[in-house]
C-alpha positions in Angstrom: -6.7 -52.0 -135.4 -8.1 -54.0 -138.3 -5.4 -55.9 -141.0 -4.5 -52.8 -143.4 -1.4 -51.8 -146.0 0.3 -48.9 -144.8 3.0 -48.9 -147.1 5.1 -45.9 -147.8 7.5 -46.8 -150.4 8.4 -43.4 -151.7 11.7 -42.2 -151.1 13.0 -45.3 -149.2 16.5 -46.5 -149.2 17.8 -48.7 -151.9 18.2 -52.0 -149.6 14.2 -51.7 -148.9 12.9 -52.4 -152.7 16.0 -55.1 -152.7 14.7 -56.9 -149.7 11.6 -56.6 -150.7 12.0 -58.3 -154.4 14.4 -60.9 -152.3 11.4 -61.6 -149.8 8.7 -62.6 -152.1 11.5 -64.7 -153.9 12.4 -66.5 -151.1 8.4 -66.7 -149.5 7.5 -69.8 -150.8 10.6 -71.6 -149.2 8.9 -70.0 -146.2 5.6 -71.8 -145.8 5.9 -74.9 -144.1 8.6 -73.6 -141.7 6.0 -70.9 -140.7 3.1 -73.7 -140.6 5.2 -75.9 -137.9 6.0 -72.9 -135.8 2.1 -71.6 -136.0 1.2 -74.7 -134.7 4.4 -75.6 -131.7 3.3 -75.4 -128.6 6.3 -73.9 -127.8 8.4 -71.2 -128.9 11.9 -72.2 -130.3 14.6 -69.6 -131.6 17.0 -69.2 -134.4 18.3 -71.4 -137.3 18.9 -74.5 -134.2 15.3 -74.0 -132.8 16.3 -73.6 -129.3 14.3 -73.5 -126.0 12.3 -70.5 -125.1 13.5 -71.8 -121.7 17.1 -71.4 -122.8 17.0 -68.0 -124.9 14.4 -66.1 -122.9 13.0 -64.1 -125.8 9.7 -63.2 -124.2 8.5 -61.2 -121.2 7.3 -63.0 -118.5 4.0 -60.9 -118.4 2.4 -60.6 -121.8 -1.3 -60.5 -121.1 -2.7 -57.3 -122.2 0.5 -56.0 -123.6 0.5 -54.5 -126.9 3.2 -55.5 -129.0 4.8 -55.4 -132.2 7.3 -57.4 -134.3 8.8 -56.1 -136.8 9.5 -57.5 -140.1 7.0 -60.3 -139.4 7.8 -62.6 -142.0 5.0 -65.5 -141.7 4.1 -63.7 -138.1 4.5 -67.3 -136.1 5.8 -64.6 -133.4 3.0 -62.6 -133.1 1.0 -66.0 -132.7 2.8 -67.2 -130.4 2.6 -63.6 -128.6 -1.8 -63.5 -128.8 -1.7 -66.6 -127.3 0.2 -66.0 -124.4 -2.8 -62.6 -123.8 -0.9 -60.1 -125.9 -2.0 -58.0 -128.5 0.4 -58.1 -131.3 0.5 -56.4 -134.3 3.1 -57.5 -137.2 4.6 -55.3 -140.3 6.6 -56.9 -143.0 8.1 -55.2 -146.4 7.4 -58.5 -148.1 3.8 -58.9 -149.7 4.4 -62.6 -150.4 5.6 -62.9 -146.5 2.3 -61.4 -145.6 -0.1 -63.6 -148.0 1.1 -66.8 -146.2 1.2 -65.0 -142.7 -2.4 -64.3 -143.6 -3.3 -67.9 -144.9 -1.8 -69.2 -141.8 -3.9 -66.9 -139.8 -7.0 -68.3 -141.6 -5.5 -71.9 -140.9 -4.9 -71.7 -137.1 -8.3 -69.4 -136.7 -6.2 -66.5 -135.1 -6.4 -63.0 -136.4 -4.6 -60.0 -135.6 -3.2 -56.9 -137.7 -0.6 -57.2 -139.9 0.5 -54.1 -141.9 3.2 -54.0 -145.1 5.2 -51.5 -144.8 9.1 -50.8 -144.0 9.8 -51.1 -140.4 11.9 -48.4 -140.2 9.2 -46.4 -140.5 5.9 -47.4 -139.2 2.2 -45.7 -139.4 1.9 -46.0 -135.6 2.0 -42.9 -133.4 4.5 -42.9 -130.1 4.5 -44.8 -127.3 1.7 -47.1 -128.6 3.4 -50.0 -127.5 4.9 -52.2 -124.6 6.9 -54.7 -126.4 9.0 -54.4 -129.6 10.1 -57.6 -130.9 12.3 -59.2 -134.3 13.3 -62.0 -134.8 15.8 -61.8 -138.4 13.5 -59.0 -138.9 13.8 -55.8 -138.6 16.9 -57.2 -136.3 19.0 -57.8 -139.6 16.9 -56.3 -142.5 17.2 -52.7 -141.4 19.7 -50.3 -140.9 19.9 -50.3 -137.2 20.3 -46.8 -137.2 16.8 -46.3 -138.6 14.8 -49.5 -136.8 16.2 -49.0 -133.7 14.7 -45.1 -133.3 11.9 -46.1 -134.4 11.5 -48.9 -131.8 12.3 -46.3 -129.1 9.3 -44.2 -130.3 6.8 -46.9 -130.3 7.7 -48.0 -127.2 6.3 -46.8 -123.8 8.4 -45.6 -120.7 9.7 -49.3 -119.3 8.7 -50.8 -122.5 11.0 -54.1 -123.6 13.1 -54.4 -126.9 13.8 -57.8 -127.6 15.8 -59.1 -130.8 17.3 -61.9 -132.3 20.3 -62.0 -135.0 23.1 -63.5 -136.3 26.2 -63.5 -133.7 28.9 -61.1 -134.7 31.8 -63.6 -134.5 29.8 -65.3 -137.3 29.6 -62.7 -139.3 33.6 -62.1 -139.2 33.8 -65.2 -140.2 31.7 -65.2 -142.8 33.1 -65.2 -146.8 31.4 -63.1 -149.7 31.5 -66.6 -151.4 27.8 -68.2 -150.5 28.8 -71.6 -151.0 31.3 -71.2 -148.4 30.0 -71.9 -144.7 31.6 -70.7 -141.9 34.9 -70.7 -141.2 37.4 -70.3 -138.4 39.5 -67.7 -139.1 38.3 -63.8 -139.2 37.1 -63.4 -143.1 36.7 -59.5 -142.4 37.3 -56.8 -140.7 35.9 -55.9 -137.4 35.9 -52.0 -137.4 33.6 -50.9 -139.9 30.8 -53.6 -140.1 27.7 -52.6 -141.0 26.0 -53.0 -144.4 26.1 -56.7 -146.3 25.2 -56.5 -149.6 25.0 -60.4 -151.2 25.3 -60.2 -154.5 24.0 -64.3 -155.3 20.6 -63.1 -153.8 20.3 -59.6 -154.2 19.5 -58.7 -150.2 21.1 -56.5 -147.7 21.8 -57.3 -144.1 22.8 -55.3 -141.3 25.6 -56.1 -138.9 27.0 -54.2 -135.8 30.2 -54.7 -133.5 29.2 -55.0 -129.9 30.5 -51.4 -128.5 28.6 -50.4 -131.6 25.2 -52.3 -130.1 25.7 -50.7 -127.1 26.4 -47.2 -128.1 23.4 -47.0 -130.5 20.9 -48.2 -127.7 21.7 -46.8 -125.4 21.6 -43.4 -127.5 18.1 -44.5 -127.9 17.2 -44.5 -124.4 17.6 -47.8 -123.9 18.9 -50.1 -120.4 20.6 -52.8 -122.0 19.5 -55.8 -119.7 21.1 -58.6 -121.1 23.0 -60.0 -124.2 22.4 -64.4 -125.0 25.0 -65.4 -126.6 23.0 -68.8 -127.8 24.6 -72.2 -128.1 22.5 -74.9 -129.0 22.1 -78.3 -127.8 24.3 -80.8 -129.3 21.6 -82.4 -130.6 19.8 -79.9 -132.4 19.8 -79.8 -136.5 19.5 -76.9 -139.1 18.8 -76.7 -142.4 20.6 -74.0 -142.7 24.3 -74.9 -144.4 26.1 -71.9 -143.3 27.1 -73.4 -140.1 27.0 -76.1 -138.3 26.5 -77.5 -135.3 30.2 -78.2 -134.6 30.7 -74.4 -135.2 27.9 -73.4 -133.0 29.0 -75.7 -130.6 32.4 -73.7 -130.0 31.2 -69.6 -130.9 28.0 -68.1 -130.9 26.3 -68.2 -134.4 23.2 -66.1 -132.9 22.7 -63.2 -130.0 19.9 -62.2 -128.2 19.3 -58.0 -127.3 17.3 -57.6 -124.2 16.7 -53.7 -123.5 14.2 -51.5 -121.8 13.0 -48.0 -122.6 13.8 -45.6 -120.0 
């Protein structure tokens, strides 16, 4: 597969076009975070950057494996994938996101295809793949009732899911006010969670309880394998001001999905 657009934005939901315009907004804030994780020689995870050795995002077997991560973003991922012997492909809704993925492809002389389109809904035809991956993707961008079907079609029998997103406690404890961080007491309810429109930036987030998680996967044909509930190091940093180490210290700001396809 050669780098193509395959996007097919007729008829999609609302929050698509609004994470879209949001995306190419926020791209340029995006650049030189993508840069240094194109060129780690390690992969680190989530807003603390911790340990691949702690979080265990990837397979231990990647050559040959044909993968996919959706909602790419800058596609530092799928990088880190192709040079571990996979074969990755990335698709992104955000054409700005995809320039500098591009750019940085052109930078660090590695090239594989990227598509734009709304990962929810991918050009690819079943079982075409043995790893689906996101990273605050797909993982929080789509409507898990969409992404994750669609990640059980692409995937091959035994295939692995893997995604990253923000920790459920944190989101209870999350206000509608954006200068707000964190907080310790539950800001909303439990029951219920699902769609997060913000109105400061325009996007839309999706956000499940755990029985939820569980019930939707494994509706999908999915063997849940494992959930990381990540703390960081205490001496790890964010520029994110949501929360802070202290927080992440005590409750998990970020979760890890590990599932296989039946």
């Amino acid at each position: 597969m050669t780098s193509r657009e395959t996007d097919r934005s007729d008829a999609q939901p609302d929050y698509v076009q609004r994470n879209r315009v949001a995306w190419d907004r926020f791209a340029p804030d995006y650049v030189e975070a993508g840069r240094r994780n194109w060129a780690a020689s390690e992969p680190t995870w989530g807003i603390f950057s911790v340990a691949e050795a702690t979080v265990g995002m990837l397979p231990d077997e990647l050559t040959g494996k044909a993968t996919i991560e959706l909602g790419c973003g800058t596609a530092y991922v799928s990088a880190w994938l192709a040079r571990r012997g996979a074969r990755p492909v990335g698709i992104d809704n955000s054409p700005a996101q995809l320039a500098t993925a591009r750019q940085l492809q052109r930078e660090f002389d590695l090239s594989f295809p990227l598509h734009l389109g709304n990962a929810e809904r991918t050009p690819f035809p079943d079982q075409s793949f043995d790893l689906v991956i996101s990273e605050y993707g797909a993982s929080i961008w789509c409507d898990p009732y969409a992404w994750i079907p669609e990640a059980a079609r692409l995937l091959r029998p035994g295939g692995a899911l893997r995604f990253l997103t923000n920790g459920t406690l944190l989101m209870l404890c999350t206000s509608d006010d954006p200068d707000l961080p964190v907080s310790e007491r539950l800001e909303r309810p439990y029951f219920g969670l699902h769609r997060f429109d913000w109105a400061d930036d325009g996007s839309s987030e999706f956000h499940l309880g755990y029985g939820e998680w569980i019930r939707l996967l494994r509706a999908n044909g999915f063997e849940i394998e494992d959930l990381v509930e990540i703390q960081p190091p205490p001496e790890a940093t964010t520029s994110y001001p949501f929360v802070t180490i202290e927080w992440a210290r005590r409750w998990p700001c970020e979760q890890v999905w590990k599932a296989r396809k039946r």
